[in-house]
N, CA, C and O atoms as a GROMACS GRO file, in nm:
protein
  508
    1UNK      N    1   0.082  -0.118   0.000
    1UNK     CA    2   0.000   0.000   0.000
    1UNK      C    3   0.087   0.126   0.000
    1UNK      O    4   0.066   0.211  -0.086
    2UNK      N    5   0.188   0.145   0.096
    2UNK     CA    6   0.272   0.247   0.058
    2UNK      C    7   0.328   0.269  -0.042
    2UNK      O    8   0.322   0.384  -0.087
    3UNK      N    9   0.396   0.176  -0.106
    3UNK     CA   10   0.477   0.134  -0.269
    3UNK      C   11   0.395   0.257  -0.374
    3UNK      O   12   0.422   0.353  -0.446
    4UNK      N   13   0.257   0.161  -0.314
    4UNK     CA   14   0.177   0.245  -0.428
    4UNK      C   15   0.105   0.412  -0.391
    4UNK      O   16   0.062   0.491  -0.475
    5UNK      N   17   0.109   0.426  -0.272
    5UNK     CA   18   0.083   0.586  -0.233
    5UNK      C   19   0.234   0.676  -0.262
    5UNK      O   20   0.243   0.792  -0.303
    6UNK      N   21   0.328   0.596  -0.231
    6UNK     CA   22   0.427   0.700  -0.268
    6UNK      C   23   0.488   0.690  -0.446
    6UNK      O   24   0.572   0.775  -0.475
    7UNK      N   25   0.456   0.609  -0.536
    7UNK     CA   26   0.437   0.630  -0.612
    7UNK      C   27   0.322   0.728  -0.682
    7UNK      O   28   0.335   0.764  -0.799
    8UNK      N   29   0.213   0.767  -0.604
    8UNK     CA   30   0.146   0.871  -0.663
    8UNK      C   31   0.149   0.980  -0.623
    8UNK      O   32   0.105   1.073  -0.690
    9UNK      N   33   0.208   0.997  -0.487
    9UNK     CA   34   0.284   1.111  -0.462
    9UNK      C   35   0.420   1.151  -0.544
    9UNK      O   36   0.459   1.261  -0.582
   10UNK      N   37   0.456   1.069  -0.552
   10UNK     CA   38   0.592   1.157  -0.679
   10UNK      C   39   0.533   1.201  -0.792
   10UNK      O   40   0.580   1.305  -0.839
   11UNK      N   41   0.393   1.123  -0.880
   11UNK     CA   42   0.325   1.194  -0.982
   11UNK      C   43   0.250   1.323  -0.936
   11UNK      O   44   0.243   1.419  -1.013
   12UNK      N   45   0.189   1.328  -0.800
   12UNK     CA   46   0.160   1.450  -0.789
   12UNK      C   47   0.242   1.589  -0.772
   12UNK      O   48   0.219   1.708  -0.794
   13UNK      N   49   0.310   1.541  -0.739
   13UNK     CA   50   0.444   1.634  -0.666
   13UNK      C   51   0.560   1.690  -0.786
   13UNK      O   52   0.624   1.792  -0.761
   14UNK      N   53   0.581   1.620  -0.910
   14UNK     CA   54   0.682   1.599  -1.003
   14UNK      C   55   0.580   1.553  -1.082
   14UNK      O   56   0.538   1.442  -1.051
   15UNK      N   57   0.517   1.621  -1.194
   15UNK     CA   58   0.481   1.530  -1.266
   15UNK      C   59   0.575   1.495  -1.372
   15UNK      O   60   0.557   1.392  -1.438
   16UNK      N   61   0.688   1.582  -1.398
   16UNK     CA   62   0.806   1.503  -1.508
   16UNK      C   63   0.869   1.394  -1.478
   16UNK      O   64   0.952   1.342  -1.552
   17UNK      N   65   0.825   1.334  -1.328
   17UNK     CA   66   0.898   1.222  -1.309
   17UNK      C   67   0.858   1.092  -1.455
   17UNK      O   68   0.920   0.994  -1.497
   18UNK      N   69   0.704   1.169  -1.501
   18UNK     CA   70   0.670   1.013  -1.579
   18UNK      C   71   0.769   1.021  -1.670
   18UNK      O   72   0.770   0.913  -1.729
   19UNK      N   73   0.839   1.080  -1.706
   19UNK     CA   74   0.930   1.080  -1.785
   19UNK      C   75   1.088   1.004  -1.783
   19UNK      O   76   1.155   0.963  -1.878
   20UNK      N   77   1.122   1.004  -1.622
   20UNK     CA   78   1.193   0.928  -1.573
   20UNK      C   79   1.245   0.787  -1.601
   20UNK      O   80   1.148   0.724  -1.643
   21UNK      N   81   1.333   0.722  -1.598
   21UNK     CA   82   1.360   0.572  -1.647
   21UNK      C   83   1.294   0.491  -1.549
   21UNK      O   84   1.280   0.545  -1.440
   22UNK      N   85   1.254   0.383  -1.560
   22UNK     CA   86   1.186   0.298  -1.453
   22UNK      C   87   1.247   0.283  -1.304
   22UNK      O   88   1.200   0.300  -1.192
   23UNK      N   89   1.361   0.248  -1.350
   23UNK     CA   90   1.499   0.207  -1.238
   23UNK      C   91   1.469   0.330  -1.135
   23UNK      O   92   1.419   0.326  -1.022
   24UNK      N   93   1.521   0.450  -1.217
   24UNK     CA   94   1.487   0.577  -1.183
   24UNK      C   95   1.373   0.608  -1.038
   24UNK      O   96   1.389   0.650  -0.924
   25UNK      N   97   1.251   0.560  -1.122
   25UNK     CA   98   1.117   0.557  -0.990
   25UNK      C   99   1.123   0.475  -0.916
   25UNK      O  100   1.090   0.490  -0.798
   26UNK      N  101   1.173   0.347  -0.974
   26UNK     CA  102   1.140   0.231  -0.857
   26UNK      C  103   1.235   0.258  -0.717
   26UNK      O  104   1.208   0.219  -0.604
   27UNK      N  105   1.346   0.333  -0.757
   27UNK     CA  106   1.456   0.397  -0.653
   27UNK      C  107   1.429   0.503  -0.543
   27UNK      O  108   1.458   0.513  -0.424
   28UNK      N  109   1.360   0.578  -0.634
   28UNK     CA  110   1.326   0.644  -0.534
   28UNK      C  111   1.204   0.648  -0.453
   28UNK      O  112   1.189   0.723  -0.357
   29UNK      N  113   1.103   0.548  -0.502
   29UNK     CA  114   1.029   0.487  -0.411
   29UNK      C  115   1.017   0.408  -0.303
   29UNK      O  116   0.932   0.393  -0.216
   30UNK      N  117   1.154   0.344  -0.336
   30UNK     CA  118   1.186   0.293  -0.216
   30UNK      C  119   1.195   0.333  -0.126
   30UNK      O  120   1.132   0.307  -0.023
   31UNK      N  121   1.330   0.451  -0.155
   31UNK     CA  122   1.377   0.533  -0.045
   31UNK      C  123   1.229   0.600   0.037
   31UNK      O  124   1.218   0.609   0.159
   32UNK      N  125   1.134   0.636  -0.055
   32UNK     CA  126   1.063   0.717   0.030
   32UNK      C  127   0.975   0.641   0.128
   32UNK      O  128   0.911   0.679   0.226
   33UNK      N  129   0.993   0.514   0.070
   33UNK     CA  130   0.906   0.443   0.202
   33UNK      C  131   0.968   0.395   0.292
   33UNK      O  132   0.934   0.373   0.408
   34UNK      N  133   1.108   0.368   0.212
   34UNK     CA  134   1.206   0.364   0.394
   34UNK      C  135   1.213   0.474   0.503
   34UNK      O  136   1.224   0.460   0.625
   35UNK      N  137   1.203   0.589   0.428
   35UNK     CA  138   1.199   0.698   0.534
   35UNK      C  139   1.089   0.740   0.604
   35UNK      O  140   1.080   0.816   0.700
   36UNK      N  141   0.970   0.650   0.512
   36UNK     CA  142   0.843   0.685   0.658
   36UNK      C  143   0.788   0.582   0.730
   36UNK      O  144   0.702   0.591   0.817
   37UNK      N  145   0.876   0.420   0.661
   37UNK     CA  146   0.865   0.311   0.791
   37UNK      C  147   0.933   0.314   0.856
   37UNK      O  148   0.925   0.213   0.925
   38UNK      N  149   1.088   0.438   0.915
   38UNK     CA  150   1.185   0.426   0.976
   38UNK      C  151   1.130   0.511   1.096
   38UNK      O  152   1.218   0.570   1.158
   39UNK      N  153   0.991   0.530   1.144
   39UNK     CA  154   1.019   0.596   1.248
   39UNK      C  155   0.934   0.483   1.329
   39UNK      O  156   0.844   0.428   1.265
   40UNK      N  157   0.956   0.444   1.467
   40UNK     CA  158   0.970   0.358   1.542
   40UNK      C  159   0.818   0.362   1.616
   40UNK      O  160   0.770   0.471   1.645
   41UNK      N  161   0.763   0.266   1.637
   41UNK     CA  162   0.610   0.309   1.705
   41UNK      C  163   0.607   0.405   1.780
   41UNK      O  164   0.550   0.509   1.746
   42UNK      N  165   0.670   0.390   1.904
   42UNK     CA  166   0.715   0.440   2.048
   42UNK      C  167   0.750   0.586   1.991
   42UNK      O  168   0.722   0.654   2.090
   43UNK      N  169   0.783   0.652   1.920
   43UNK     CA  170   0.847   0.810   1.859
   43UNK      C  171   0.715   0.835   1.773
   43UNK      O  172   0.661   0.924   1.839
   44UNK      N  173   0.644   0.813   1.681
   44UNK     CA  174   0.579   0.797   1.597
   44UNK      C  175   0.490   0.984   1.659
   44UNK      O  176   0.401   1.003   1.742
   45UNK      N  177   0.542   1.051   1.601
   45UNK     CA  178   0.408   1.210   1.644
   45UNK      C  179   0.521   1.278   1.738
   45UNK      O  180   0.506   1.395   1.775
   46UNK      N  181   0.612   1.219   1.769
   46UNK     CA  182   0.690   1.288   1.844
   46UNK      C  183   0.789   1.413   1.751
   46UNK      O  184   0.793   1.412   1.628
   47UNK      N  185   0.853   1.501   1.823
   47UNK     CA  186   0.978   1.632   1.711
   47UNK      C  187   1.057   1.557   1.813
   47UNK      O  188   1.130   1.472   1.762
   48UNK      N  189   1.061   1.567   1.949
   48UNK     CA  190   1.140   1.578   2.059
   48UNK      C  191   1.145   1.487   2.147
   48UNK      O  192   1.025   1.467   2.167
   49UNK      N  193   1.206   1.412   2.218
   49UNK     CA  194   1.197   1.313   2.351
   49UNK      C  195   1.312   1.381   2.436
   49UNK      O  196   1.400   1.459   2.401
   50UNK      N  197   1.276   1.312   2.589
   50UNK     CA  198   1.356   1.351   2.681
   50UNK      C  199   1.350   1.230   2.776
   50UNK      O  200   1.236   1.190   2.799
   51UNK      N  201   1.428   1.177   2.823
   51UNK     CA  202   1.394   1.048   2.905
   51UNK      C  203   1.542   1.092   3.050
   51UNK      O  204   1.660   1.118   3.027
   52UNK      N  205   1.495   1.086   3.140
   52UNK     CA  206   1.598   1.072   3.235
   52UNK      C  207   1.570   1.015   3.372
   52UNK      O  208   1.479   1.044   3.450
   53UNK      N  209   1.701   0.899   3.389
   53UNK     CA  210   1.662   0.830   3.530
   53UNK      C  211   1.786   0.815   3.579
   53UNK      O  212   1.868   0.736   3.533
   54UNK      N  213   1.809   0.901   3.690
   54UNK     CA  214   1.870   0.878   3.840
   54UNK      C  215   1.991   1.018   3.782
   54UNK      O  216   1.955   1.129   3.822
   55UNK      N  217   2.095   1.018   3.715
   55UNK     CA  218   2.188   1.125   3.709
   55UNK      C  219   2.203   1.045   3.485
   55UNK      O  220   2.274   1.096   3.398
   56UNK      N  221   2.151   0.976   3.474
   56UNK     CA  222   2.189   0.963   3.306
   56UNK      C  223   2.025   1.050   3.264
   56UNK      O  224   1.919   1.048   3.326
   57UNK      N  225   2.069   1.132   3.112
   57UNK     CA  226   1.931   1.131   3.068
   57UNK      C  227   1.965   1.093   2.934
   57UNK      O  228   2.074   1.043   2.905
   58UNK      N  229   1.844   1.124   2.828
   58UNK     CA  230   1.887   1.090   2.698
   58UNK      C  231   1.775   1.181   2.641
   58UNK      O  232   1.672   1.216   2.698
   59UNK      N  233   1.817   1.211   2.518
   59UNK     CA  234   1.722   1.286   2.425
   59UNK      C  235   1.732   1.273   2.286
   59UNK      O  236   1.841   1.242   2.240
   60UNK      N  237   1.589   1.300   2.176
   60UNK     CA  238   1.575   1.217   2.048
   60UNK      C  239   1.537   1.357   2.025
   60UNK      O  240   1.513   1.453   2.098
   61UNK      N  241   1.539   1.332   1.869
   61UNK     CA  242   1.463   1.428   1.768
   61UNK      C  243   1.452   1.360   1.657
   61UNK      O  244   1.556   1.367   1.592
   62UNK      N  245   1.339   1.273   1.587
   62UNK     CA  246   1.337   1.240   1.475
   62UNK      C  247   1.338   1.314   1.399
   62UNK      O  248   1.289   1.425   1.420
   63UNK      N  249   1.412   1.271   1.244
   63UNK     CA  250   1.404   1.364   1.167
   63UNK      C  251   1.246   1.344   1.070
   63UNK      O  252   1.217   1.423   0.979
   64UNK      N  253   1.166   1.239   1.104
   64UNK     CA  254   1.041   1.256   0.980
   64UNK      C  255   0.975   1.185   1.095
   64UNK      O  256   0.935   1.069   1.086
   65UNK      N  257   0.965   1.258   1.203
   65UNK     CA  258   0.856   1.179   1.319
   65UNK      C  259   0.702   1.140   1.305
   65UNK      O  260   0.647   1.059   1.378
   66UNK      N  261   0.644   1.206   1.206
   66UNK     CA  262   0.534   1.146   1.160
   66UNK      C  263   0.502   0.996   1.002
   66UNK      O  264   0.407   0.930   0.960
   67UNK      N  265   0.665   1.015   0.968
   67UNK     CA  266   0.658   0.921   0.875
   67UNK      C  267   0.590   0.999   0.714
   67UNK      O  268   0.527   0.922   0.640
   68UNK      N  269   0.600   1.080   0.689
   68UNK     CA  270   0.536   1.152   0.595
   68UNK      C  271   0.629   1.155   0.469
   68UNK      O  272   0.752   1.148   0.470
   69UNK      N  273   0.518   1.171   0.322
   69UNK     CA  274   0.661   1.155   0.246
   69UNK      C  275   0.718   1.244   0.218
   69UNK      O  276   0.659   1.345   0.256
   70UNK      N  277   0.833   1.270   0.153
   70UNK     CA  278   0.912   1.362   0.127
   70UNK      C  279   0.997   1.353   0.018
   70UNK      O  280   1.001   1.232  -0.006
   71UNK      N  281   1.068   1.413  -0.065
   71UNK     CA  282   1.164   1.396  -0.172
   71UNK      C  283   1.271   1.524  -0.149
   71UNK      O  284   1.252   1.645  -0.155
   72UNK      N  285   1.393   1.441  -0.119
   72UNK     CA  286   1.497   1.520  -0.161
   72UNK      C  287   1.578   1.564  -0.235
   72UNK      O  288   1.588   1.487  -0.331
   73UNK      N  289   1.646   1.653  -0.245
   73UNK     CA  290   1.681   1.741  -0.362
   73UNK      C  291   1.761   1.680  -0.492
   73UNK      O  292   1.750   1.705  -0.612
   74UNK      N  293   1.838   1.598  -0.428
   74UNK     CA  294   1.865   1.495  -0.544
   74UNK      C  295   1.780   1.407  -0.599
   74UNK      O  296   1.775   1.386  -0.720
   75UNK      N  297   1.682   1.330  -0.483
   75UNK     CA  298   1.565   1.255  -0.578
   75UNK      C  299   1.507   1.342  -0.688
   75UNK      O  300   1.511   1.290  -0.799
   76UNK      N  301   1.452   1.468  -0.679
   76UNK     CA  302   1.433   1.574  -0.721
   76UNK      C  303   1.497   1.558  -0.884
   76UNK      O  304   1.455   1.495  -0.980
   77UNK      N  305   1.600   1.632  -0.868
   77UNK     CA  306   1.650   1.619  -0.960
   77UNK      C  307   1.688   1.495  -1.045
   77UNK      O  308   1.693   1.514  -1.166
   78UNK      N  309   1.716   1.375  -1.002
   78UNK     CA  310   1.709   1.267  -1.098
   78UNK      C  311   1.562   1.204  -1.160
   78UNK      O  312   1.545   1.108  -1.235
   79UNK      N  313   1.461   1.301  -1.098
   79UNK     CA  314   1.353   1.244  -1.180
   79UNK      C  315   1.296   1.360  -1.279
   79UNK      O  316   1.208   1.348  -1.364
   80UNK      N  317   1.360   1.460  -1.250
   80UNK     CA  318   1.360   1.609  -1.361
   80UNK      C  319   1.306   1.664  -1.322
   80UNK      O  320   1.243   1.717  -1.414
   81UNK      N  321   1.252   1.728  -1.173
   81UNK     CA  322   1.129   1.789  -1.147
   81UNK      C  323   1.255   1.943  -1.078
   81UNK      O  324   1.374   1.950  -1.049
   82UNK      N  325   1.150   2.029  -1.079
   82UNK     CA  326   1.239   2.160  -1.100
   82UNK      C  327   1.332   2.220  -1.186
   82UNK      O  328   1.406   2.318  -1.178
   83UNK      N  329   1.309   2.130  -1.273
   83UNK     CA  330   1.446   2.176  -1.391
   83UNK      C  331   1.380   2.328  -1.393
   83UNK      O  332   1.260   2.351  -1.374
   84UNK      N  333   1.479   2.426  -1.420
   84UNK     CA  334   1.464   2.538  -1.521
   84UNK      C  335   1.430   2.561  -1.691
   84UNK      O  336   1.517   2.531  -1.773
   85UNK      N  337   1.334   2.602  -1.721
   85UNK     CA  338   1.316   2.621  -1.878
   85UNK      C  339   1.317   2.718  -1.902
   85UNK      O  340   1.273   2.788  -1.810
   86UNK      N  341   1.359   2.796  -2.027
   86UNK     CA  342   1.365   2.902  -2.111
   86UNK      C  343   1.205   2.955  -2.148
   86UNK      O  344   1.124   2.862  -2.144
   87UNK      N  345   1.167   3.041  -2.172
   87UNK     CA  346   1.060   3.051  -2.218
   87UNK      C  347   1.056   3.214  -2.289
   87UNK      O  348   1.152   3.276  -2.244
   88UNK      N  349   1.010   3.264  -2.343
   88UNK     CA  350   1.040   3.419  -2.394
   88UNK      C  351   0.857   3.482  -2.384
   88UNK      O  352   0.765   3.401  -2.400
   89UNK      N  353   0.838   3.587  -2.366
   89UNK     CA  354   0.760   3.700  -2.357
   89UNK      C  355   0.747   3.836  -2.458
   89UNK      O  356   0.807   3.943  -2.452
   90UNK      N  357   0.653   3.792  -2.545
   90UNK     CA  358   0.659   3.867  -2.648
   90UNK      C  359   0.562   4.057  -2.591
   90UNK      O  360   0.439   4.063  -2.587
   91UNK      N  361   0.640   4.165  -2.561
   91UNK     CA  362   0.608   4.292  -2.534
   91UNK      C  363   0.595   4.402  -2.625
   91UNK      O  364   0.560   4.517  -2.595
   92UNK      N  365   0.622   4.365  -2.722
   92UNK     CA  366   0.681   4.480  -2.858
   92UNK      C  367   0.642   4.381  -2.991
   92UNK      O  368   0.668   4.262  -3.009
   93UNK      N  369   0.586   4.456  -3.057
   93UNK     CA  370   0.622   4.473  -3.214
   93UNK      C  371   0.546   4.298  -3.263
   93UNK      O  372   0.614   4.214  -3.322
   94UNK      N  373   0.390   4.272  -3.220
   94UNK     CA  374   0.368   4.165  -3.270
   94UNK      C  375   0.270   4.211  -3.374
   94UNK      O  376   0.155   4.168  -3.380
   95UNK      N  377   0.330   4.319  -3.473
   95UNK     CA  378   0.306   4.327  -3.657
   95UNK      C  379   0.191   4.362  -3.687
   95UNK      O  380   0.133   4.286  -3.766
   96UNK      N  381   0.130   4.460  -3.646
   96UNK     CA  382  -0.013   4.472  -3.668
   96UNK      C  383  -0.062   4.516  -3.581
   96UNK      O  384  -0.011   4.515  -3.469
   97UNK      N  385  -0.230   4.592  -3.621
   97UNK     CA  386  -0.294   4.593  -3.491
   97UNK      C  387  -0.398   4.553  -3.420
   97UNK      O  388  -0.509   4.529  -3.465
   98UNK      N  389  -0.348   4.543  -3.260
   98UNK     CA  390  -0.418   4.416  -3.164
   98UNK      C  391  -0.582   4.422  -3.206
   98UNK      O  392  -0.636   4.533  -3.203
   99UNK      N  393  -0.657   4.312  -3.243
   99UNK     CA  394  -0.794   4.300  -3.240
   99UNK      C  395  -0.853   4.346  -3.127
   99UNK      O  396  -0.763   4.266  -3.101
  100UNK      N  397  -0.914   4.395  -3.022
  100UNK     CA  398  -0.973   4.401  -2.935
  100UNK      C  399  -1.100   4.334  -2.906
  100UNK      O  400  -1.153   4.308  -3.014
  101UNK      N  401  -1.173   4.292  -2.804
  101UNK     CA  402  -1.281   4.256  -2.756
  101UNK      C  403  -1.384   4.344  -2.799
  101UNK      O  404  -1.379   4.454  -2.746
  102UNK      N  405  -1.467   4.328  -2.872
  102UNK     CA  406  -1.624   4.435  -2.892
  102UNK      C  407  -1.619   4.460  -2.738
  102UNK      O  408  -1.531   4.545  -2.728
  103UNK      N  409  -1.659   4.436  -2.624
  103UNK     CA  410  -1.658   4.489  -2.496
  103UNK      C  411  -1.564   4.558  -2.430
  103UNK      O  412  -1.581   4.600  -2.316
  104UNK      N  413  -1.400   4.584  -2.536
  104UNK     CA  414  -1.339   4.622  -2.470
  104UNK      C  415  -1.318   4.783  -2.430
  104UNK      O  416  -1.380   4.861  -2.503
  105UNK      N  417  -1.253   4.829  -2.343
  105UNK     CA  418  -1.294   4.944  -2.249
  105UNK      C  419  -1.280   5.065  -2.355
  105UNK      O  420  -1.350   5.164  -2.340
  106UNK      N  421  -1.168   5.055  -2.486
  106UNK     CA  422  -1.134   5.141  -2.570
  106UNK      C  423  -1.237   5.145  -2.676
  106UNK      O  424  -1.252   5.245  -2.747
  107UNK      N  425  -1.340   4.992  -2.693
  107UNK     CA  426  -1.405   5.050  -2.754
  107UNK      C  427  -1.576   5.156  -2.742
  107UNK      O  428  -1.654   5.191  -2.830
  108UNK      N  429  -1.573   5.186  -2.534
  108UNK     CA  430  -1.611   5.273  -2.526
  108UNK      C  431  -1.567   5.413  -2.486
  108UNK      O  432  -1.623   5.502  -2.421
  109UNK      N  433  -1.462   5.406  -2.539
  109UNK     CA  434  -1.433   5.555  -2.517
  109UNK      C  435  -1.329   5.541  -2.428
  109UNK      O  436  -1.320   5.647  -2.366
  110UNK      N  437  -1.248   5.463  -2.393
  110UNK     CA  438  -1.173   5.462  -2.251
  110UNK      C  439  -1.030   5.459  -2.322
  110UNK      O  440  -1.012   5.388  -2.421
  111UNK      N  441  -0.913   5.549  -2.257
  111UNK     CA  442  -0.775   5.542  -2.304
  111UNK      C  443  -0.708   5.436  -2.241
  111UNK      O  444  -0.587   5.443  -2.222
  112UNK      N  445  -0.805   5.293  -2.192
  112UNK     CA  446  -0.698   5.217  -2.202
  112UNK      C  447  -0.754   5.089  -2.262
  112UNK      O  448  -0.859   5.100  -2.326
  113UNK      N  449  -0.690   4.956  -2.247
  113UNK     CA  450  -0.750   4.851  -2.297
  113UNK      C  451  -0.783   4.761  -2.177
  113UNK      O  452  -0.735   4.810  -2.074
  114UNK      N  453  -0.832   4.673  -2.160
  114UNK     CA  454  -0.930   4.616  -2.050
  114UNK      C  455  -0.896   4.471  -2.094
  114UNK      O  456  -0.899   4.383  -2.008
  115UNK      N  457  -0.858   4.437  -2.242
  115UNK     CA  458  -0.911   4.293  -2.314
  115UNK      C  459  -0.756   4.249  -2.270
  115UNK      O  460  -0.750   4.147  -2.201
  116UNK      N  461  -0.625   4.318  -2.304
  116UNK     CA  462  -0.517   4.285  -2.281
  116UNK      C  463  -0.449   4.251  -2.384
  116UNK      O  464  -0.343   4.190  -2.372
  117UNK      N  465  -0.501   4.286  -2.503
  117UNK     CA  466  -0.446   4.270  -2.653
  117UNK      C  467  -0.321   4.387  -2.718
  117UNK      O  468  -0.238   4.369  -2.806
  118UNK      N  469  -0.350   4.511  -2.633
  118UNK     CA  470  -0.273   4.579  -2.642
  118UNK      C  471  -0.130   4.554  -2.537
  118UNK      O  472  -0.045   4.643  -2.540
  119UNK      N  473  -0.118   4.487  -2.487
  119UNK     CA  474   0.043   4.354  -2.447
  119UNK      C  475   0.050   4.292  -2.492
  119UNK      O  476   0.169   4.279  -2.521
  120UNK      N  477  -0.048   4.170  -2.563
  120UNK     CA  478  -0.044   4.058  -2.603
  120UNK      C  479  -0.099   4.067  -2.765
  120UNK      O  480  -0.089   3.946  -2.785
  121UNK      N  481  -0.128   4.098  -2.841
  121UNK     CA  482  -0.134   4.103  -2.949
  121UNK      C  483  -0.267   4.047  -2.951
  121UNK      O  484  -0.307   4.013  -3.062
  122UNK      N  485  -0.336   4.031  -2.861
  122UNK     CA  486  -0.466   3.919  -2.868
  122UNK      C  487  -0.489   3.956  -2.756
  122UNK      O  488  -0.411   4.009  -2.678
  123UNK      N  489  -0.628   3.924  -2.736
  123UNK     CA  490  -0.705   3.972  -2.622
  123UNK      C  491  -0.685   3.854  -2.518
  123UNK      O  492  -0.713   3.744  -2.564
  124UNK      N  493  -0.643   3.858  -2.390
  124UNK     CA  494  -0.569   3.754  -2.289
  124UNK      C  495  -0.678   3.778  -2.159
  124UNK      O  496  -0.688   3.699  -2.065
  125UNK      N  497  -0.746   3.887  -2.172
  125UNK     CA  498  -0.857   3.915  -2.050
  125UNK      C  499  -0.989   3.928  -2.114
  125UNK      O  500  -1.016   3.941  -2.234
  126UNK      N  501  -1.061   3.921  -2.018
  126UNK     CA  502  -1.229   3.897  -2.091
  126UNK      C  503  -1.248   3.808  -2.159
  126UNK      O  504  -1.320   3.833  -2.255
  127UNK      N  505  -1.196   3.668  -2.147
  127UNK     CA  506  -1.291   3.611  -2.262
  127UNK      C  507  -1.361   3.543  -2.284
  127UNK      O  508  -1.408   3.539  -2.398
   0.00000   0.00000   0.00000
C-alpha cells in the first residue's frame, strides 16, 4: 500500500517524473518508504523526547517523526522535477494591430484597454 501511495505522490508532486527511467522511480520509491517506515512506534508524532533516570538522561529528535513523504533534492532532480526552462515574452512589435474585444474598455471611449491585446497582441482578458 505504501509502494503504491508513494508512487502517486511523486506523480503529484513531479509530474516530469513520468518521464523518468523505470529504475529511476522504482529507486526512489523505495527510499521514500524507507523513510516513513523508519520511524519507530514508540516516537511515531513525536519532534522531541527527553527520558531521564537517576543522574543519566537521553534525548531524540526524529528527523520525519510522523513518517510523511518527502523527496529530496537529489531525488528531485534525478527524476527532472524543477528543472529550469527558457521561455520568452513577447512585449513589442507583434506586426499589426491588436484586435480588441467588442466589450473592450477602448471600444467605449476609454484610453486604455481592459481585453489585454494591447500587451499581447490578442485579447488575454475577458474572454
Amino acid at each position: 500500500m505504501l509502494l503504491e501511495d508513494a508512487s502517486q505522490f511523486i506523480l503529484d508532486v513531479c509530474p516530469a517524473s513520468a518521464d523518468a527511467a523505470e529504475e529511476t522511480r522504482r529507486r526512489v520509491v523505495c527510499a521514500i518508504v524507507r523513510r516513513a517506515m523508519n520511524v519507530p512506534d514508540h516516537l511515531a508524532g513525536l519532534s522531541t523526547g527527553q527520558e531521564t533516570t537517576g543522574g543519566v538522561s537521553r534525548s531524540w529528535s526524529p528527523s520525519n517523526p510522523n513518517g510523511d513523504f518527502y523527496l529530496t533534492k537529489t531525488e528531485r532532480q534525478s527524476l527532472g522535477c524543477g528543472r529550469q526552462k527558457a521561455f520568452g515574452v513577447k512585449i513589442a512589435g507583434f506586426g499589426g494591430r491588436p484586435q480588441h474585444r467588442p466589450w473592450c474598455s477602448l471600444a467605449f471611449g476609454a484610453a486604455y484597454c481592459s481585453c489585454g491585446a494591447d500587451i499581447a497582441g490578442e485579447p488575454i482578458y475577458e474572454g
